[in-house]
SEZA-33661 format. One record per residue (C-alpha): x, y, z; residue in one letter. Coordinates in nm, 3 decimals, padded with zeros to 5 digits, always signed. Each point is the difference from the previous one (the first is absolute). Layout:
N
X,Y,Z,A
...
This chain:
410
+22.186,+00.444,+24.313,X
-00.282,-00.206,+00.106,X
-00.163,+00.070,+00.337,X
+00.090,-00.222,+00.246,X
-00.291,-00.222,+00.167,X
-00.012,-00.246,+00.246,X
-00.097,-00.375,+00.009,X
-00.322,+00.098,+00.231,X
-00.084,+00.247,-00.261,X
+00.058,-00.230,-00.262,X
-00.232,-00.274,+00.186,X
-00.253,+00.240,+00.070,X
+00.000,+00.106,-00.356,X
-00.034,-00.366,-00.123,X
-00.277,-00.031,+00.209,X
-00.144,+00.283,-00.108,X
+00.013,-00.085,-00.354,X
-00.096,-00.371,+00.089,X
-00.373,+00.170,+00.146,X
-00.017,+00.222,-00.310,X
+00.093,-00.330,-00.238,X
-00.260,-00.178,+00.188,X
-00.269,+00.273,-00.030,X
+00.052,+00.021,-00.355,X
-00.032,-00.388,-00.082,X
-00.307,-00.016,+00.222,X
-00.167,+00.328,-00.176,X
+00.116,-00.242,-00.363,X
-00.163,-00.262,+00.170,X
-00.312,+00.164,+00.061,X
-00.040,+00.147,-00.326,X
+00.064,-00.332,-00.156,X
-00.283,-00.128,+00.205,X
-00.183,+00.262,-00.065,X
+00.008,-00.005,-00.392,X
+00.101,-00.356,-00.065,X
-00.150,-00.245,+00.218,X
-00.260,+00.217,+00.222,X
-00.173,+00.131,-00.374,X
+00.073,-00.351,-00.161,X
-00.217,-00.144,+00.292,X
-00.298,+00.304,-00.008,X
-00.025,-00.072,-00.350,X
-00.026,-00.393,+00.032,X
-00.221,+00.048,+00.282,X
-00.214,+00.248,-00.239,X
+00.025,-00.222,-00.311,X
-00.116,-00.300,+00.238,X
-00.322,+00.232,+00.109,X
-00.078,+00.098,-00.334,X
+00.030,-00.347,-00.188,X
-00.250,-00.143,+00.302,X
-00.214,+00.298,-00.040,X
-00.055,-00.079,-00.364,X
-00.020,-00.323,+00.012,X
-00.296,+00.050,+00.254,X
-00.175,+00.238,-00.274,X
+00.100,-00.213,-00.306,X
-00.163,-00.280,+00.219,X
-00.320,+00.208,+00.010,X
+00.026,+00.122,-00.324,X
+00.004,-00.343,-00.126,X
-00.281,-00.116,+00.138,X
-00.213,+00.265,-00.165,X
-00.049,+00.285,+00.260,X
-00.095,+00.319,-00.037,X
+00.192,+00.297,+00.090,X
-00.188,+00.029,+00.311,X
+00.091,-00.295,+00.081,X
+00.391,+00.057,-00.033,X
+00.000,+00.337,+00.129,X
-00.149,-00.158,+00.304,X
+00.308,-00.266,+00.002,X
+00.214,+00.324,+00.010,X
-00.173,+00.163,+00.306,X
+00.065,-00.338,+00.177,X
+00.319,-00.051,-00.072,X
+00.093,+00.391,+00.109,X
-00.134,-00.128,+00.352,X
+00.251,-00.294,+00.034,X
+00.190,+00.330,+00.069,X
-00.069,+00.280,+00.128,X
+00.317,+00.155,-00.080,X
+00.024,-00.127,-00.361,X
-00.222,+00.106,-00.362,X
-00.080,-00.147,-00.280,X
-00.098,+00.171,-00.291,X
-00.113,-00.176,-00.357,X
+00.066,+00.211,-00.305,X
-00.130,-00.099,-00.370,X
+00.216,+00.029,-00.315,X
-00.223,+00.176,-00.319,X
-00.040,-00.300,-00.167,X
-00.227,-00.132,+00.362,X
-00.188,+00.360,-00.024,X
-00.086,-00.055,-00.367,X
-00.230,-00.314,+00.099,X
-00.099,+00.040,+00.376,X
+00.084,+00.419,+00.036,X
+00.180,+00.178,+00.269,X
-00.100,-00.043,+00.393,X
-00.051,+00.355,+00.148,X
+00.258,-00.017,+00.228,X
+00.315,-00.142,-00.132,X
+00.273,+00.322,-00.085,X
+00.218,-00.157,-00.166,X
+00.348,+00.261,+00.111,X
+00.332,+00.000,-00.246,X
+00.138,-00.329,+00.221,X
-00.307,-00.186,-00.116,X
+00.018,+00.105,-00.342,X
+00.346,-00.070,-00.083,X
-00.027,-00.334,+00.186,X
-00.317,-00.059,-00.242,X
+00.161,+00.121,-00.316,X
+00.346,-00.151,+00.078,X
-00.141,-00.290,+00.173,X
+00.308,+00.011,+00.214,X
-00.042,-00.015,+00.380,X
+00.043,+00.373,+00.196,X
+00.059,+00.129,+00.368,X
+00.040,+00.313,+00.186,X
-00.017,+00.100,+00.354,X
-00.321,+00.180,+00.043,X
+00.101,+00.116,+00.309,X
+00.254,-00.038,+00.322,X
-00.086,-00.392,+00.062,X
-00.232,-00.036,-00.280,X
+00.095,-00.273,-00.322,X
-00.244,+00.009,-00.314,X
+00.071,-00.251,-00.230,X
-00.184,-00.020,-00.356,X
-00.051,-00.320,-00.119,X
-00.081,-00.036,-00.345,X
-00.240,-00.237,-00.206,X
+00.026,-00.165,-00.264,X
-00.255,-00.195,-00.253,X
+00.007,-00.384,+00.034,X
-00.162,-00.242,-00.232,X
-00.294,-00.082,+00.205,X
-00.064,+00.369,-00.003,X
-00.065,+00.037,-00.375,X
-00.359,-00.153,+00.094,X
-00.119,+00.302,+00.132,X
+00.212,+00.255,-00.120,X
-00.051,-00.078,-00.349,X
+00.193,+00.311,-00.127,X
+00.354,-00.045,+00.158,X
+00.249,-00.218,-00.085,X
+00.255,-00.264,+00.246,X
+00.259,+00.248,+00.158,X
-00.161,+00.299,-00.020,X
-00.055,+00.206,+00.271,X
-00.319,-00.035,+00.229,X
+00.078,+00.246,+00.259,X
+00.158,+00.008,+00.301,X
-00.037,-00.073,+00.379,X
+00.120,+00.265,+00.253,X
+00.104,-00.078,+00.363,X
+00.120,+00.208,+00.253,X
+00.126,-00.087,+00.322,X
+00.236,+00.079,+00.296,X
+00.328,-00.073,+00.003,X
+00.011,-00.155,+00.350,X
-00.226,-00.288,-00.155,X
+00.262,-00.139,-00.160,X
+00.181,-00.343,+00.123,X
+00.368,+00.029,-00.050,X
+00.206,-00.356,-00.017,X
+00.167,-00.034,+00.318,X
+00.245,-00.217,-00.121,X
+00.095,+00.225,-00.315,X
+00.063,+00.304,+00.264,X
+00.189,-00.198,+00.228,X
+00.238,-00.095,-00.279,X
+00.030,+00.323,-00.123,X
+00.092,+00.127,+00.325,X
+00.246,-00.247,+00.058,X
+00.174,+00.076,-00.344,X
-00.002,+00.363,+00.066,X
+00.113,-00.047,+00.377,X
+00.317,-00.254,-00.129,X
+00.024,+00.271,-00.264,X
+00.034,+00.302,+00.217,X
+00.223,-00.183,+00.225,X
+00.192,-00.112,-00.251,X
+00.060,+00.321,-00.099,X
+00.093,+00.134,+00.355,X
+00.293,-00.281,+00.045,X
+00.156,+00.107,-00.339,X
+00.014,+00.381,+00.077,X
+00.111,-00.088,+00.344,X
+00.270,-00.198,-00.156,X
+00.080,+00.203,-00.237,X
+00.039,+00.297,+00.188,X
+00.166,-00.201,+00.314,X
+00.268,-00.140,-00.277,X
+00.072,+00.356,-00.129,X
+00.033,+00.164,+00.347,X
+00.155,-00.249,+00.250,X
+00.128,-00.339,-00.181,X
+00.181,+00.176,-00.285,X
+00.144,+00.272,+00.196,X
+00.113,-00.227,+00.280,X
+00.146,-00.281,-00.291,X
+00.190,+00.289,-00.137,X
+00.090,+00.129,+00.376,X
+00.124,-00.401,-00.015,X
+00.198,-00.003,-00.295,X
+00.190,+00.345,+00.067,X
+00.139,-00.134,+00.342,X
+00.122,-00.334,-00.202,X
+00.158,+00.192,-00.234,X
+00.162,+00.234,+00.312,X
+00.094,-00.294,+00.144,X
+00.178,-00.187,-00.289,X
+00.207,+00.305,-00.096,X
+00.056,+00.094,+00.329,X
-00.078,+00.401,-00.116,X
-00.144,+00.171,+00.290,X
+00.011,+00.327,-00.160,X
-00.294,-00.099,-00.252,X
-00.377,+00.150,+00.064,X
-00.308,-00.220,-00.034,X
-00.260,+00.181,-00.176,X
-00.329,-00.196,+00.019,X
-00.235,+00.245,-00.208,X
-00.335,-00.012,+00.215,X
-00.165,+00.226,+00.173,X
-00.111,-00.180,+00.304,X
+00.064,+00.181,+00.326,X
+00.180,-00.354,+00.102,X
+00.179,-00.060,-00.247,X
+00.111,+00.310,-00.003,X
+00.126,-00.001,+00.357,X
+00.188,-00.341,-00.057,X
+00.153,+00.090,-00.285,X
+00.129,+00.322,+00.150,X
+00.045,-00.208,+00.325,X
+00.221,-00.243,-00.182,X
+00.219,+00.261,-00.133,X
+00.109,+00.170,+00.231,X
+00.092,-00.365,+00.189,X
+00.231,+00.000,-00.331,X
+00.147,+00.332,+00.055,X
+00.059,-00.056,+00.380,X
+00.146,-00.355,-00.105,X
+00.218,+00.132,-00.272,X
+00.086,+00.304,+00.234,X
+00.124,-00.294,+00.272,X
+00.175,-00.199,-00.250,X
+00.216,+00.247,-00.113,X
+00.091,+00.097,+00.354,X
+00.061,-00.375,+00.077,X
+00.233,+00.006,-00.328,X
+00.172,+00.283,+00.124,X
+00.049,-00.092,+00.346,X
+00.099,-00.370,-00.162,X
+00.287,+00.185,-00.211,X
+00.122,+00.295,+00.188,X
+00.195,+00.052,+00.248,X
-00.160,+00.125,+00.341,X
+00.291,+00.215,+00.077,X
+00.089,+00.164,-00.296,X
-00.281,-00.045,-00.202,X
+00.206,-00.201,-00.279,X
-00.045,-00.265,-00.145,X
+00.128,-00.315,+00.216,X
+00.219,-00.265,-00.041,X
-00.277,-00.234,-00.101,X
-00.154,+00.194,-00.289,X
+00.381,+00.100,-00.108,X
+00.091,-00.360,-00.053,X
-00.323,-00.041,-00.151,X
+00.076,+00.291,-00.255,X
+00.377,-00.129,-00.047,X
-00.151,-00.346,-00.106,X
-00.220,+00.111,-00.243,X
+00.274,+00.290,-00.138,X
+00.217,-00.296,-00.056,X
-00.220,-00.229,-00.193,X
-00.110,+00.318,-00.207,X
+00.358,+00.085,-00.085,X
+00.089,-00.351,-00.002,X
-00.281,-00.072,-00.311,X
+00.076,+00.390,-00.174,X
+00.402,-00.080,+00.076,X
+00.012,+00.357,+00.145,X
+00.213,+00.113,+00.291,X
-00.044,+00.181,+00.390,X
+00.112,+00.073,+00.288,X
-00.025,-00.003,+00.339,X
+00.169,+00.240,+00.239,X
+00.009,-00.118,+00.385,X
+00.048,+00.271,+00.286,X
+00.122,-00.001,+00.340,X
+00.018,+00.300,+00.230,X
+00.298,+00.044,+00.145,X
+00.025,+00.093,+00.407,X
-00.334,+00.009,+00.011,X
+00.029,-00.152,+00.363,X
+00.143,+00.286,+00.172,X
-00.317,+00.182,-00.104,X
-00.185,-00.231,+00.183,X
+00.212,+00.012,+00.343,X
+00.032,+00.333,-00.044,X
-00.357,+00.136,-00.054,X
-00.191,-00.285,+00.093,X
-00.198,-00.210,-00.263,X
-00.285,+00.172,-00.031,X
+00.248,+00.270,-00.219,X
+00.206,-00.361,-00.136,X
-00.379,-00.043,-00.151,X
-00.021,+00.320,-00.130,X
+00.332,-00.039,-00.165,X
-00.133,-00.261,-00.205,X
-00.284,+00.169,-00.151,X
+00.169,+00.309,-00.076,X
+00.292,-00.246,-00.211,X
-00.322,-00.173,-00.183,X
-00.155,+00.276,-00.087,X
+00.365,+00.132,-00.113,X
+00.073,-00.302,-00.238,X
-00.398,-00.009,-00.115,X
+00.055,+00.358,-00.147,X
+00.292,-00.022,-00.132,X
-00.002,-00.304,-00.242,X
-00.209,-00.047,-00.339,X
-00.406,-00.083,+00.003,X
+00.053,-00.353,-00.129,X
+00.257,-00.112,+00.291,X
-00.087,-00.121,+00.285,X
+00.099,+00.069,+00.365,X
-00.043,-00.220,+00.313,X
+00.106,-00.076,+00.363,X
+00.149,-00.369,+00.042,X
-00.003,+00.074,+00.366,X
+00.197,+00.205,+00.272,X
+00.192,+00.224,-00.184,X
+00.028,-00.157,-00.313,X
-00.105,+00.127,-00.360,X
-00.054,-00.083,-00.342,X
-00.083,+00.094,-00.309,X
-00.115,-00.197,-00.344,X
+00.115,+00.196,-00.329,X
-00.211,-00.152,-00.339,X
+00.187,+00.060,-00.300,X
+00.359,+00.064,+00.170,X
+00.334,-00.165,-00.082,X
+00.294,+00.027,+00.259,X
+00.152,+00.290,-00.079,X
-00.366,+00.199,+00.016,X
-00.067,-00.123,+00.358,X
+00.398,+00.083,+00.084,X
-00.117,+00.371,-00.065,X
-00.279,+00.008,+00.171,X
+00.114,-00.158,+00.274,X
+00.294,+00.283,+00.046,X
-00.267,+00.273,-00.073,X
-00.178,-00.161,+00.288,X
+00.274,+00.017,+00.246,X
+00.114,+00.341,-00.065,X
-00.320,+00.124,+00.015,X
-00.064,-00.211,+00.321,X
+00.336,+00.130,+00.140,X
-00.075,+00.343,-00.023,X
-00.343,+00.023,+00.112,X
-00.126,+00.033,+00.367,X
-00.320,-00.044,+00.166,X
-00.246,+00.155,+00.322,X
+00.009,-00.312,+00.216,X
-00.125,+00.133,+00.285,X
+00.095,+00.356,+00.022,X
+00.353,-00.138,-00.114,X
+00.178,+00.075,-00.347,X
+00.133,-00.370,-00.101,X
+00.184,-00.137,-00.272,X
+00.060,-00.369,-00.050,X
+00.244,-00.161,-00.264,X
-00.096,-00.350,-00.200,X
+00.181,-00.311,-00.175,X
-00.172,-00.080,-00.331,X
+00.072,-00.350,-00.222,X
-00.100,-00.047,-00.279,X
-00.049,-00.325,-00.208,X
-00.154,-00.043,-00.342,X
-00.195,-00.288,-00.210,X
+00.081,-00.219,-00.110,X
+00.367,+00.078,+00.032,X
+00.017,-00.015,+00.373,X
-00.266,-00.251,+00.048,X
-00.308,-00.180,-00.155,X
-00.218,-00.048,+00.298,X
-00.118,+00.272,+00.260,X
+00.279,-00.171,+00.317,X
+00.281,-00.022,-00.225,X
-00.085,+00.424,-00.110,X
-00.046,+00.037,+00.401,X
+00.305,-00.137,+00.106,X
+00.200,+00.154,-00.285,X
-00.128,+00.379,+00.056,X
+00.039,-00.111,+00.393,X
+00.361,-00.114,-00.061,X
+00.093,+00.335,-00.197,X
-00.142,+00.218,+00.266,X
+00.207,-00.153,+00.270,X
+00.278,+00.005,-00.164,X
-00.053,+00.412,-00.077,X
-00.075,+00.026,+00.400,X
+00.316,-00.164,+00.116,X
């Protein structure tokens, strides 16, 4: 079974995971930055220094100068910067006519970037961007460098630099903030909607639907079950509940008290004639046959003068619970009122109800019962009338079991 967690856990969970969402995209942002637009930029800021570097020693180079002269147009253009240098490297085909300068060390960087005459870059150290930017052979070089042909390699320029030099586009890391920022929020909304939909709006639609369903069938005995472990929605559903069970506990005692007699604890007149109405439109559409026996105890006033009512009342539930034991489970006893009786028999014909009507009164006539301290005994009339023989609608059965039992009391 799942554990069960409340909505401030929940919400401080989603928050929690919101922060650790948001972390994650801005660490993914960074890194993008870092190798897709921040190195993009060092190495257009490096190509940029490079191509103006050579163009200032092609420039020189055109116009005849010696290497003195260039290597002097290097030294300057190292003091533009303090921070930045530049360092001219010559391919073998420049050695073979004008030989190697003492100081250039050409590394593996500068080679490859000569032989492969593809650019390179490496950090040289924490802040530090050297680019190599390689040359290549033009037309208008062929003049002097007789031996090398249009596209070969001339060497290469090296620049190195800090990283801090480098001018970002404001405008291209605005954007890209905003994209990530709708992005990550984005993001945010759906998980809280997500998980908001799975733990309170479903559960509380199907909390919804149950009690419709309840309430059209009119079952309180049925259980909602809403399947989420949310402290809250825990409580209501349990909450709910047991407002069913204490409902359907009350309804059935308002049913009870609505069909039974307070006295006795039979069923009353009104739920009798209820149950004779629908026993004769059942036999009436089956063309079956029962009976009804009706019961009046005889001299049952004297009991009352004599031993006051309180022991008159007594009298009464000791008879009921007399005829309730004594007939079959599917018949039905109840009080019409004072000291009146009766009984429904399903599934009896006349002379069936005849019998058990006599088994009734000797049984009755020979019994006694502790009404207060006192040994009584108390004698009954019983009529009997059957359907549809003696009647076809629940007055004319009344008045005909009525009529018989009368006529047995006089």
């Amino acid at each position: 079974m799942a554990r069960i967690v409340s909505y401030d856990q929940h919400i401080r969970r989603i928050i929690i995971l919101s922060a650790v969402l948001s972390v994650i995209l801005l660490i993914t942002h960074a890194v993008y930055l870092q190798y897709n637009i921040i190195d993009d930029s060092i190495k257009q800021e490096a190509r940029k220094t490079s191509a103006l570097s050579f163009e200032a020693l092609y420039a020189a180079m055109a116009r005849g100068w010696n290497q003195e002269d260039i290597d002097a147009i290097t030294t300057r253009l190292n003091r533009v910067d303090s921070n930045m240098h530049i360092e001219v490297f010559r391919s073998p085909s420049v050695e073979a006519i004008f030989g190697k300068r003492t100081q250039e060390h050409p590394d593996a960087l500068v080679q490859q970037a000569i032989t492969e005459k593809t650019d390179q870059a490496q950090i040289t150290q924490p802040g530090q961007m050297r680019y190599i930017y390689p040359i290549s052979f033009e037309s208008a070089c062929l003049r002097c460098h007789s031996n090398a042909q249009v596209g070969e390699s001339a060497g290469a320029i090296s620049v190195t630099f800090p990283v801090s030099a480098i001018r970002f586009s404001g405008g291209m890391i605005f954007n890209m903030f905003i994209l990530v920022s709708i992005a990550m929020l984005g993001t945010v909304f759906l998980l809280l909607y997500f998980y908001l939909r799975r733990h309170l709006v479903n559960p509380l639609k199907r909390f919804a639907f149950r009690i419709r369903t309840i309430m059209g069938q009119g079952d309180l005995t049925q259980r909602i079950v809403l399947n989420s472990n949310v402290k809250e929605i825990k409580d209501l559903e349990q909450s709910f509940n047991e407002l069913t069970t204490s409902l359907h506990i009350t309804q059935e005692q308002l049913t009870s008290l609505s069909i039974t007699d307070d006295l006795t604890g039979l069923y009353n007149r009104r739920h009798f004639e209820t149950s004779l109405r629908r026993e004769i439109e059942r036999a009436g559409r089956y063309e079956t046959a029962f009976s009804l026996i009706m019961i009046d105890l005889d001299n049952f006033k004297p009991i009352n003068d004599d031993y006051g009512h309180i022991a008159g009342d007594k009298m009464l539930i000791a008879v009921a619970g007399f005829l309730a034991d004594n007939v079959r489970k599917t018949d039905m006893v109840a009080r019409l009122g004072g000291d009146e009786y009766v009984i429904l028999l399903p599934e009896a014909g006349k002379e069936q109800a005849q019998a058990a009507a006599q088994k009734l009164r000797l049984l009755l006539s020979g019994a006694t019962f502790d009404i207060e301290g006192h040994q009584l005994g108390i004698n009954a009339s019983f009529g009997v009338a059957s359907f549809p023989i003696d009647g076809a609608t629940p007055n004319e059965l009344l008045e005909s079991a009525d009529q018989q039992m009368y006529r047995v009391k006089r």
